[in-house]
C-alpha positions as CSV (number, residue, x, y, z in Angstrom):
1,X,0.3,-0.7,0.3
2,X,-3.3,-1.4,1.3
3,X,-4.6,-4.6,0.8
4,X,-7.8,-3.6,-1.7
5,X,-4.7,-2.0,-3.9
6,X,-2.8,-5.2,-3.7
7,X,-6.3,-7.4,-4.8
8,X,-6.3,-4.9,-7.6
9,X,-2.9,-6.1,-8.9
10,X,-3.7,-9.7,-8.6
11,X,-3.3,-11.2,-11.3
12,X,-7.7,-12.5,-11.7
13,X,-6.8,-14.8,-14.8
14,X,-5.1,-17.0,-11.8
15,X,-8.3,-17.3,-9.5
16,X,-10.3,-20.3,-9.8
17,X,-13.7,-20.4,-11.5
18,X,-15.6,-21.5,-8.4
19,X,-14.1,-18.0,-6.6
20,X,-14.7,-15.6,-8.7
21,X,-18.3,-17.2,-9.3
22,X,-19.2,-16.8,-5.5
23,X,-17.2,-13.4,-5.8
24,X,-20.0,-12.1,-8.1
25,X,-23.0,-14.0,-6.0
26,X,-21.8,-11.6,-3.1
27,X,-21.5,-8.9,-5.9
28,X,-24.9,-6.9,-4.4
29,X,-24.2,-7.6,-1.5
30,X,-22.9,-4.0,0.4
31,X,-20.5,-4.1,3.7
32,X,-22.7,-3.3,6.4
33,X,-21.3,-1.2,9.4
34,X,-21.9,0.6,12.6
35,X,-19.5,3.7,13.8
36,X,-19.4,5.3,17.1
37,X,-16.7,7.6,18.3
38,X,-15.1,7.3,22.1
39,X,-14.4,10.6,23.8
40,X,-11.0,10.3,23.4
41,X,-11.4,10.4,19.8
42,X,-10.7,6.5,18.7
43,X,-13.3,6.2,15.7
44,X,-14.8,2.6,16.0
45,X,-16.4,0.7,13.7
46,X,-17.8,-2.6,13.8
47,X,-18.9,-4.7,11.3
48,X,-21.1,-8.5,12.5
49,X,-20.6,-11.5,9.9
50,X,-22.1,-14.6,11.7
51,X,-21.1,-16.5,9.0
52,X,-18.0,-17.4,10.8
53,X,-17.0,-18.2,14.2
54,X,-13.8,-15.2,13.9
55,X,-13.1,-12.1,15.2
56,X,-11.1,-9.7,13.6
57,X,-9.6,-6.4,15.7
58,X,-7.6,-3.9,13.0
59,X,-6.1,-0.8,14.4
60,X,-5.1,1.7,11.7
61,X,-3.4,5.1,12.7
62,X,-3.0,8.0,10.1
63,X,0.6,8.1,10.2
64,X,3.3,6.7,7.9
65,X,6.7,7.4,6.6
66,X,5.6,10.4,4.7
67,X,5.2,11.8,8.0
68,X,8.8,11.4,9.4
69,X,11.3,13.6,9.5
70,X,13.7,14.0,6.6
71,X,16.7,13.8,8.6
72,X,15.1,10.7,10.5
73,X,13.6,8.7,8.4
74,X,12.2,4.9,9.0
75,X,10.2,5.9,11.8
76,X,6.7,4.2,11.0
77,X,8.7,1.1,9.9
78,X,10.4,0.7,12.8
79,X,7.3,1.5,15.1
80,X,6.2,-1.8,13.3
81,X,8.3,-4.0,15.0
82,X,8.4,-1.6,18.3
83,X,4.8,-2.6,18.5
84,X,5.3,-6.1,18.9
85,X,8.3,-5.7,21.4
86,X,6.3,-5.2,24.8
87,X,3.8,-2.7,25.7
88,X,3.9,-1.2,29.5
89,X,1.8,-4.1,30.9
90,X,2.5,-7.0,28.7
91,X,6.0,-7.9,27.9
92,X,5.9,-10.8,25.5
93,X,2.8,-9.8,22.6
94,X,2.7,-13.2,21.0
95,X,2.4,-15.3,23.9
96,X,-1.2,-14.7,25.5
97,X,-2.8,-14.2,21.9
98,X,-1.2,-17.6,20.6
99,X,-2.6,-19.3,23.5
100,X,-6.0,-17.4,23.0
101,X,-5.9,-19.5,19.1
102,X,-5.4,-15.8,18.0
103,X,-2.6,-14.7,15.1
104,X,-1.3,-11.3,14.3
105,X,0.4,-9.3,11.7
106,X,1.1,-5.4,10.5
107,X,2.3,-3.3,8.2
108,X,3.4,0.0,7.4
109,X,3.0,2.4,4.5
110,X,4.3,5.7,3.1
111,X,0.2,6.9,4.3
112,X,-0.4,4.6,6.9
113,X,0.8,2.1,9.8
114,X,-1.5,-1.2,10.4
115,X,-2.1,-3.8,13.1
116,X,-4.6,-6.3,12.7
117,X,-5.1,-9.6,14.6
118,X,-7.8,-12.5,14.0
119,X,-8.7,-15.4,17.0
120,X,-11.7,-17.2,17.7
121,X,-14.8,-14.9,18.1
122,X,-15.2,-16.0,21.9
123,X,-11.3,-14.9,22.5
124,X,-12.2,-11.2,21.5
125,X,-11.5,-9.4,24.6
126,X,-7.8,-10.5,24.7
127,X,-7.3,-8.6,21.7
128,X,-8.6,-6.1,22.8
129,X,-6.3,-6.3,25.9
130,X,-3.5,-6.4,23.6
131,X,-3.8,-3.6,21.3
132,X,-5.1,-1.3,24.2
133,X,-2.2,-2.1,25.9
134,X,0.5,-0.8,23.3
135,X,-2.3,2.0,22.3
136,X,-1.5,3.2,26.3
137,X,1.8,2.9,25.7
138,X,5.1,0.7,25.1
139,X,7.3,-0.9,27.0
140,X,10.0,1.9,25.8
141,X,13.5,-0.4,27.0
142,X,17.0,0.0,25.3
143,X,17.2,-3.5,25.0
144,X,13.9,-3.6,23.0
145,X,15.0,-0.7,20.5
146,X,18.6,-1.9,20.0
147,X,17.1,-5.4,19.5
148,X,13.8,-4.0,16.5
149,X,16.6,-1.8,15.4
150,X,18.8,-4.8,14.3
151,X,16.6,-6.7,12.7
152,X,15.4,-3.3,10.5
153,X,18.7,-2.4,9.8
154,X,19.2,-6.2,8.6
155,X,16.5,-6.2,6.5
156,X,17.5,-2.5,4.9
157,X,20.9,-4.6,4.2
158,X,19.0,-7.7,2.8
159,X,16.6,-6.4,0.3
160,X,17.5,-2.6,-0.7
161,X,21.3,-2.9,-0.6
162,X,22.7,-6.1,-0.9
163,X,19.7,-7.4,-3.3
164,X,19.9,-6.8,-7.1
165,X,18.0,-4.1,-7.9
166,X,16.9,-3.5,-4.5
167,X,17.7,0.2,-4.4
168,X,16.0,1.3,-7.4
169,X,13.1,2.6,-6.3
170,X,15.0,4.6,-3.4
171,X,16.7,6.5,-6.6
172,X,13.4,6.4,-8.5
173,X,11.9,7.9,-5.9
174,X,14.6,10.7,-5.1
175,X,14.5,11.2,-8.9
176,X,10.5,11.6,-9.0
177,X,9.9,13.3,-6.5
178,X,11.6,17.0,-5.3
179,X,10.0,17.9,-2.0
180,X,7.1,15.4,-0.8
181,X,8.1,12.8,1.5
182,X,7.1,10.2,-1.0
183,X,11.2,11.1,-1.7
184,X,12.0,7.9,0.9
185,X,10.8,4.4,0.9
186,X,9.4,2.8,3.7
187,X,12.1,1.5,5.2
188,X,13.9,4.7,5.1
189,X,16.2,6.7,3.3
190,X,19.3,5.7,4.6
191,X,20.1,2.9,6.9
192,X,22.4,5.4,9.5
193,X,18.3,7.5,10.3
194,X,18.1,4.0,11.9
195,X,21.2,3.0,13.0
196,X,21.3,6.1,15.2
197,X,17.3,6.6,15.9
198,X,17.9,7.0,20.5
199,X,15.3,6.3,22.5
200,X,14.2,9.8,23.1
201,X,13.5,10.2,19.3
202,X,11.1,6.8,19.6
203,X,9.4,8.0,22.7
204,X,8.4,11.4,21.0
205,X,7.7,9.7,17.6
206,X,4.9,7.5,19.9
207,X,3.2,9.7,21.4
208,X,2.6,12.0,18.8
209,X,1.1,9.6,16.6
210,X,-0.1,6.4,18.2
211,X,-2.5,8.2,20.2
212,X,-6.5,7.8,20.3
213,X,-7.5,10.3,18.3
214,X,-4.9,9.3,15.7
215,X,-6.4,5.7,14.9
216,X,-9.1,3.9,14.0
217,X,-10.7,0.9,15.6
218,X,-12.6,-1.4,13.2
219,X,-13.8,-4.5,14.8
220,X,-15.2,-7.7,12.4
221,X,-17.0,-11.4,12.6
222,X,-18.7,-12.9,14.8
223,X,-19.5,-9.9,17.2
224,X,-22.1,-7.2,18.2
225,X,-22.3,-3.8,18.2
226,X,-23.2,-3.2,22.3
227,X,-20.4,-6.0,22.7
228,X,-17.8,-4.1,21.0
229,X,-18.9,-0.8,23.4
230,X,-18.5,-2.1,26.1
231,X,-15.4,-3.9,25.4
232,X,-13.9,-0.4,23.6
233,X,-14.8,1.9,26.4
234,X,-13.6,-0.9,29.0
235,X,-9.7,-1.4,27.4
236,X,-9.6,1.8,25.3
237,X,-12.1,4.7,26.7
238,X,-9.0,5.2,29.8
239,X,-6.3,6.1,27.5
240,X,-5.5,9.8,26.9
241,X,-6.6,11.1,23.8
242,X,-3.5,13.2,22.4
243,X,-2.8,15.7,20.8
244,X,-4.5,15.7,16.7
245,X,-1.5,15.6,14.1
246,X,-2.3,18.2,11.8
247,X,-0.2,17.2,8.5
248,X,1.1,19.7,6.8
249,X,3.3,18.6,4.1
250,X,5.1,20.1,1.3
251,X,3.1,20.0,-2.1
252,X,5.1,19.0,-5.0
253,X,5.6,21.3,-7.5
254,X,4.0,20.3,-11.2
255,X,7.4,18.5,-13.1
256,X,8.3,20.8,-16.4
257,X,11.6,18.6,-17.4
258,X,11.8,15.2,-17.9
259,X,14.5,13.5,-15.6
260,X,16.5,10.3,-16.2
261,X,18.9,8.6,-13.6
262,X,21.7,5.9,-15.8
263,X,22.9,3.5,-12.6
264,X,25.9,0.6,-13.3
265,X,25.6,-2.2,-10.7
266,X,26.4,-5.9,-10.5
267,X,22.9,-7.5,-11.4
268,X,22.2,-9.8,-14.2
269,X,20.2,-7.9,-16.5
270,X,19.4,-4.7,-17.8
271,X,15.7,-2.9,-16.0
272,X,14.3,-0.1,-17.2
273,X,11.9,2.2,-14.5
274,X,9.7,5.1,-16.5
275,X,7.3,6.6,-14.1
276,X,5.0,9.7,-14.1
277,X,3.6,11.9,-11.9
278,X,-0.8,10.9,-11.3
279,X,-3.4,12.0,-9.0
280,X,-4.5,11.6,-5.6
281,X,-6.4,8.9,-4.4
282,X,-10.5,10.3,-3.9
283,X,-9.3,12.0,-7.2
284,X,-11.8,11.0,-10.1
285,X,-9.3,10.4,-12.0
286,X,-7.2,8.5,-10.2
287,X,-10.2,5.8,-11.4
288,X,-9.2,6.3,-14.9
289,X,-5.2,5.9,-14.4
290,X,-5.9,2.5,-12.3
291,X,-7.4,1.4,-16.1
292,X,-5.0,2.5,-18.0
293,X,-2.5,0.1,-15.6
294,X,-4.6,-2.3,-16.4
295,X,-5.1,-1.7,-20.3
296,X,-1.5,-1.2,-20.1
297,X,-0.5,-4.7,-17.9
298,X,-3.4,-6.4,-16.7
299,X,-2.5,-9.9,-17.1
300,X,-1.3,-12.7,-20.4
301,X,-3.4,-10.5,-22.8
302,X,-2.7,-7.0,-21.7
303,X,-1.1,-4.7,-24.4
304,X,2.8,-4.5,-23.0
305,X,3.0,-8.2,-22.2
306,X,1.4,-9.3,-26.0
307,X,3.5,-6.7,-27.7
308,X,7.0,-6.5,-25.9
309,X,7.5,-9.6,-24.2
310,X,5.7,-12.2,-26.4
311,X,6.1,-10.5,-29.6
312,X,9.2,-8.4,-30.1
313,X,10.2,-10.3,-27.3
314,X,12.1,-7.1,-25.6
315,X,11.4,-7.7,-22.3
316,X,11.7,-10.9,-20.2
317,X,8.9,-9.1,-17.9
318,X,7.4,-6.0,-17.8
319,X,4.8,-4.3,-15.7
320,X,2.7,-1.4,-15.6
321,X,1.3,-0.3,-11.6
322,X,0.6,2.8,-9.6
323,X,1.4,3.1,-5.9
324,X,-2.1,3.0,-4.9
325,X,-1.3,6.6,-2.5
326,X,-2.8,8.4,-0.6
327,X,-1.6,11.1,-2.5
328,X,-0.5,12.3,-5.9
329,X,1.6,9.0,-6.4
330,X,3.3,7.2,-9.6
331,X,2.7,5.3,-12.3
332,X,5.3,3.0,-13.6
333,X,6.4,0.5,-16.2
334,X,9.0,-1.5,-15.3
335,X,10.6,-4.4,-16.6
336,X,14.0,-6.2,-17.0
337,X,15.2,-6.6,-21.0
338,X,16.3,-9.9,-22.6
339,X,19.9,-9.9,-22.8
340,X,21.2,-8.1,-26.2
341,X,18.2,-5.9,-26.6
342,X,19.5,-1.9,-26.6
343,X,17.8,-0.5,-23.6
344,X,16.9,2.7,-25.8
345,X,14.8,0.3,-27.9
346,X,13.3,-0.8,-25.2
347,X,12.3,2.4,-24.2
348,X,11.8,3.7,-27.9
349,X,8.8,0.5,-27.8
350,X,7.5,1.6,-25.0
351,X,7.1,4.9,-26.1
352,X,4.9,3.4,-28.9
353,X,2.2,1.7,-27.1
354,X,1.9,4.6,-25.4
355,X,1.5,6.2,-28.2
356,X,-1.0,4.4,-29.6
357,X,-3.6,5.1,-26.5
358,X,-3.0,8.8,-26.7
359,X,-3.6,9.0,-30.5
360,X,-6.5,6.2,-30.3
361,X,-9.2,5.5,-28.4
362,X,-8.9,1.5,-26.9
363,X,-12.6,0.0,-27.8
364,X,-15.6,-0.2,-25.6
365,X,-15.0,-4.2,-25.2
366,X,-10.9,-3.8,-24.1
367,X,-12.1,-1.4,-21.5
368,X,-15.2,-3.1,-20.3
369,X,-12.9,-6.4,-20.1
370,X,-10.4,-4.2,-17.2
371,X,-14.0,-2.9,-15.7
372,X,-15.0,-6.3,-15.2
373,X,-11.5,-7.9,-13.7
374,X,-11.2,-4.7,-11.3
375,X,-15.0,-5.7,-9.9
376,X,-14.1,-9.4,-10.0
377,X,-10.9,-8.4,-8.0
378,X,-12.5,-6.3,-5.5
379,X,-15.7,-8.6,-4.9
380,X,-13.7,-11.5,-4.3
381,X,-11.1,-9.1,-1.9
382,X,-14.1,-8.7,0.4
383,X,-14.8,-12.2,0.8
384,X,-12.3,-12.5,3.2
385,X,-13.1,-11.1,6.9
386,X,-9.3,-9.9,7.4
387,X,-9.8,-7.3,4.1
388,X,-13.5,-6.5,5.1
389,X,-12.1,-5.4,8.2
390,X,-8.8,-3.5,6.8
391,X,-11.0,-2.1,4.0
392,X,-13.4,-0.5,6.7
393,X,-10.5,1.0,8.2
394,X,-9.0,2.5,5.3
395,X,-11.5,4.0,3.4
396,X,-12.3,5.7,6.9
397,X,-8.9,6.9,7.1
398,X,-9.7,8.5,3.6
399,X,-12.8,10.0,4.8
400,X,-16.0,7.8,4.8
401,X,-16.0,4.0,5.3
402,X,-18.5,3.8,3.0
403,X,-16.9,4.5,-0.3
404,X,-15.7,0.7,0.3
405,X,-19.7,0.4,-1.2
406,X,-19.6,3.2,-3.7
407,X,-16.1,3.3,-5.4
408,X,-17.0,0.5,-7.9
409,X,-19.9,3.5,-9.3
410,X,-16.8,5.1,-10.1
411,X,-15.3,3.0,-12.3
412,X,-17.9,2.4,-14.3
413,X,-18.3,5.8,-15.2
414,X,-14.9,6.0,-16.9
415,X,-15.1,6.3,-20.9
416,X,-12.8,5.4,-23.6
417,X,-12.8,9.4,-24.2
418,X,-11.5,9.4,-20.5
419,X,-9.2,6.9,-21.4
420,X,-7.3,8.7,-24.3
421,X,-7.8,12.2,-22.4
422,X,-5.5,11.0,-19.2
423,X,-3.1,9.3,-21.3
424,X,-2.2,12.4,-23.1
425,X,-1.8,13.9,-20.0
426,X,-0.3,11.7,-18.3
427,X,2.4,10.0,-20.3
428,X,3.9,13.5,-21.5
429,X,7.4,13.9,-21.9
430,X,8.1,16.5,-19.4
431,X,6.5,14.8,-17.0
432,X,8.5,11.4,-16.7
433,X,11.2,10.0,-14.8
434,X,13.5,7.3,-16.0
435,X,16.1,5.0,-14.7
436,X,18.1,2.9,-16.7
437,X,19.3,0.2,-14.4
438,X,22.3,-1.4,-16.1
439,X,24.3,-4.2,-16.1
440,X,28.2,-3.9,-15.4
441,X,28.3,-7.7,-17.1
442,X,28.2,-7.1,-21.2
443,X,25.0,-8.3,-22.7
444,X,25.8,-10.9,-24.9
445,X,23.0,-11.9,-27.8
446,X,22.0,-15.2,-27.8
């Protein structure tokens, strides 16, 4: 998920005072940028803070696992830890950039694949040494793939099968979706796509992806523009450009029937998943839904905590998210029940509060309460060089690196009309998917 998403589901009642106070000091305050494009096709984009005595280098490419195969799934995951196991000139990644003061991390997403490391300002050109290097191309060793391999397929063991609950949303997800690739989870959809991925299939998954043209180059701190030219067409300007991925992926078709998935498994409670089908991401309303999540499960005071957990006292948690994709993704409310509580009254309560916002309109001061946390949230995201830098990146990956400085606009222009008119839509019968997680251990009523 990217990080602006994640600052959007942070929990603001939890920040201190003093943050979200300079959060709103910096509140007029736009990201300032400069682009320029090498000619073979790396977009780079550099953004000078000389507030700080950092440097951050983030390398996005557009791929992620809803580009894999659906036969060999895990792909982007896996490239995630390929990255950091030798490139063709620098066997050991960590080593030089440790000694350089420099720290690194990634991740991967069903939309995109990350890499972003942070050292002191001075240090710059030995990231851009590194991430050139694996850009060019990796070390591509047996040893190296059956070593990332094992520690994937460990970690698919660890938190999706062995883990209570940790293959829900692979079902949810088969459930909710019929043809797009959102079908599979990250980490893939079943452990043997990785457990028999050969070294041919890596090769070929590289270079059509992790190419030039394919990525984005967004460089952050204590830097300049003619700096960050000379260094990009110095370490990156050489490598070959590739060959543009043109996606072209399967549109999934409008859901008529309402689905529901009943699963039996050895975990300690009963969970109940409800999701429906929302919009894409530079979709207007995609603004609106974020709200209603928020209306919905926004914090101590939001309407499903006050009503279901502290109330009726249903639920011993319960949450209300989107996946923050690219494209048409999910909403969900999902929480685990308090031991004796019928799961289809759980559901049935649910039901009702969603009721209530399709049949009423929330009040102006509820929904400029959620308008004023998501601005708080995504102020005091931007603080932080790392997210300036991974923010420039994405919303340039959307389209226009901009919009990082214009999406607020369009939040603010959401009604309590819009509100009720997306809720009706959205939380329809027919267009919902529900798993009823249960427990093979009897509830017993305290």
């Amino acid at each position: 998920m990217n990080l602006r998403f994640l600052a959007l589901n942070t929990k603001s009642e939890n920040l201190p005072d003093s943050l979200i106070s300079q959060a709103y000091i910096k509140l007029s305050i736009l990201v300032q940028f400069e682009k320029f494009e090498l000619s073979n096709g790396l977009r780079v984009l550099v953004h000078q803070d000389t507030s700080t005595p950092m440097a951050v280098v983030n390398v996005m490419y557009d791929v992620g696992s809803k580009d894999e195969d659906s036969n060999k799934t895990g792909f982007a995951h896996l490239f995630e830890h390929l990255m950091f196991g030798g490139s063709v000139n620098v066997p050991a990644y960590d080593e030089p950039l440790q000694m350089a003061g420099g720290e690194n991390n990634a991740y991967t997403t069903n939309d995109l694949t990350n890499y972003y490391i942070q050292l002191p300002s001075e240090n710059l050109e030995t990231a851009f040494w590194l991430e050139s290097d694996r850009m060019l191309s990796l070390a591509f060793e047996q040893k190296s793939l059956d070593v990332q391999r094992k520690v994937v397929c460990e970690e698919f063991r660890e938190h999706y099968i062995n883990k209570p609950y940790g293959d829900a949303w692979h079902k949810m997800r088969e459930l909710a979706f019929d043809l797009h690739p959102y079908r599979w989870m990250t980490i893939g959809r079943e452990l043997s796509h990785i457990e028999t991925a050969s070294l041919q299939d890596v090769k070929d998954f590289f270079f059509k992806h992790y190419r030039p043209v394919n990525a984005i180059l967004v460089v952050a701190g204590n830097v300049n523009v003619d700096q960050v030219k000379q260094l990009a067409e110095k370490w990156f300007g050489p490598i070959e450009s590739g060959e543009k991925y043109i996606r072209q992926l399967p549109n999934e078709p409008e859901q008529k029937v309402k689905k529901k998935l009943e699963v039996h498994a050895e975990v300690p409670l009963d969970a109940l998943y409800k999701c429906w089908h929302i919009y894409p991401r530079l979709d207007s309303r995609y603004y609106v839904s974020d709200l209603i999540t928020e209306i919905l499960s926004g914090g101590g005071s939001s309407r499903l905590y006050q009503s279901l957990v502290k109330e009726k006292k249903l639920f011993s948690n319960i949450q209300c998210y989107h996946l923050g994709s690219i494209e048409a993704g999910l909403l969900t409310i999902e929480g685990k029940l308090v031991k004796g509580v019928k799961i289809e009254d759980a559901e049935n309560a649910i039901e009702e509060e969603l009721s209530q916002l399709k049949e009423k309109k929330v009040s102006e001061q509820e929904l400029e309460k959620v308008k004023n946390k998501t601005e708080s949230m995504m102020v005091f995201e931007d603080m932080s060089i790392m997210n300036r830098a991974n923010s420039i990146a994405y919303y340039e990956l959307l389209g226009n690196a901009d919009l990082m400085n214009t999406e607020l606009n369009r939040y603010h222009k959401v009604t309590v009309d819009d509100i009720k008119d997306e809720c009706n839509k959205i939380f329809r019968e027919e267009n919902s998917s529900t798993l009823w997680y249960m427990s093979k251990t009897p509830s017993v009523q305290n």
